[in-house]
N, C-alpha and C positions, 0 to 999 in steps of 0.2 A: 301842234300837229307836225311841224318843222321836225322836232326834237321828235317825236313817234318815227317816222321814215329814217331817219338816220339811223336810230336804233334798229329797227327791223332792216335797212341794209346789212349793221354790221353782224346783225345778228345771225343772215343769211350768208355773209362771209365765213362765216368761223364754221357751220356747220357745213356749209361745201367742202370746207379745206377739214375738218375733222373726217369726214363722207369719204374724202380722194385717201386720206392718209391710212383710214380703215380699208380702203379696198386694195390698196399696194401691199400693207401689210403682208398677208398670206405671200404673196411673191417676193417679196423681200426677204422671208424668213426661208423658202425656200432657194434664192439664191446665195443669201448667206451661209449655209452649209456647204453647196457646192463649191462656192469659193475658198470659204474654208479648208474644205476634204481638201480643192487642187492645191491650193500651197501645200500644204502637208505632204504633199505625191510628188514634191519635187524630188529628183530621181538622188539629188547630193544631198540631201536631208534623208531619203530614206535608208539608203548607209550606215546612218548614224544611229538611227532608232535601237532602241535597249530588247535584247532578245534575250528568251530563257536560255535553258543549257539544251535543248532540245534545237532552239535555233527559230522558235515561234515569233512573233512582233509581242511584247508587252504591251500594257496597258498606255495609250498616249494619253498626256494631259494638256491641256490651255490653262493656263492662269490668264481670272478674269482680273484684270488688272485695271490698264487703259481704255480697254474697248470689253465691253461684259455682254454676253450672247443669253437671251433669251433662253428659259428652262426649257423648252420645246424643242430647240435644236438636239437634232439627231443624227449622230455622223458615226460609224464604224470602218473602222479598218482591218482588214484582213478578221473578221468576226466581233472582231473587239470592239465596243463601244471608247470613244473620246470620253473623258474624265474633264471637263470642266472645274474649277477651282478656283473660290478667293487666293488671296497673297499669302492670308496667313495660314490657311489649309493647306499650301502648297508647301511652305515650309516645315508646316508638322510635318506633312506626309514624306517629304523630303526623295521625290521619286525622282531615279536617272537620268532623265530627262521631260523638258516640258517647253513648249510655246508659249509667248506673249506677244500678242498681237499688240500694236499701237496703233497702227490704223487699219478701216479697214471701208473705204469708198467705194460706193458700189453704186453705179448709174445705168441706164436701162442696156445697156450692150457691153459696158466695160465696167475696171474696176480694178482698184490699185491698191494694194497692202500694203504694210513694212511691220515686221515681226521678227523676232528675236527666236532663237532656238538653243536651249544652253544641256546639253550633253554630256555622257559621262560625266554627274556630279559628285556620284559617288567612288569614282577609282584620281586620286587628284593627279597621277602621273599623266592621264591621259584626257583629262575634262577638254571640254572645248566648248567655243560659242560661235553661231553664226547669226548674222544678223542681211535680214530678206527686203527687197525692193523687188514688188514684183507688179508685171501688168495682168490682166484679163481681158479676153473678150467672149462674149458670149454669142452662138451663132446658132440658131433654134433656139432648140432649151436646155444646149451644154454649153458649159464655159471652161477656156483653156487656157493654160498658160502661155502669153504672146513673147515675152520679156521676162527677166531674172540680172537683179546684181548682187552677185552674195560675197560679203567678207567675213572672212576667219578671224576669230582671235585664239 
């Protein structure tokens, strides 16, 4: 009987903590993308983005690399859907520029990135890379950039 209760505690453990993790879920998927979008909207990143001859935003991409974002996610910029990508799709595809996030924490009011950004790849006189440390807080149900340390190479 011992050995019964113990069982049915742990068993009552695992399905609370699977219960809480399913109910965050959806709001985690949803703050992920905003977090997402604001890095990407930093204002010295957005400079650099790959534009037609027209002068439009091209297609941005994340390589899922380090940190891999659920199919679900949905993020557009200026019309354009984000292009999500393995390592080695990114390399086929071999587009002018792309994100890779390496982290990406995210707790119920804040939330802390570091992601890479490697630009013009395809003109080599001018390639460039930045590499982001950045904070968030969220205040309602938007979240903003509080902090930014960005180095060049």
């Amino acid at each position: 009987m011992k050995q019964f209760n113990s069982l049915r505690k742990s068993s009552s453990i695992v399905i609370m903590l699977l219960l809480f993790a399913l109910n965050s879920w959806g709001q985690s998927l949803t703050d992920q993308e905003a977090v997402l979008k604001e890095s990407i909207n930093i204002p010295e990143i957005q400079q650099q983005l790959p534009k037609d001859a027209e002068g439009n935003l091209k297609t941005v991409y994340i390589m899922q690399n380090a940190i891999s974002s659920p199919d679900q996610i949905d993020i557009t910029l200026s019309g354009k859907k984000v292009q999500f990508m393995t390592k080695g799709q990114m390399y086929n595809h071999d587009p002018d520029a792309f994100f890779r996030f390496e982290k990406l924490d995210i707790a119920d009011k804040q939330a802390k990135v570091i992601f890479g950004f490697e630009y013009n790849r395809n003109q080599p006189d001018q390639r460039g890379q930045m590499f982001i440390r950045g904070s968030l807080k969220k205040q309602d149900s938007d979240w903003a950039i509080v902090n930014t340390n960005i180095h060049r190479r």
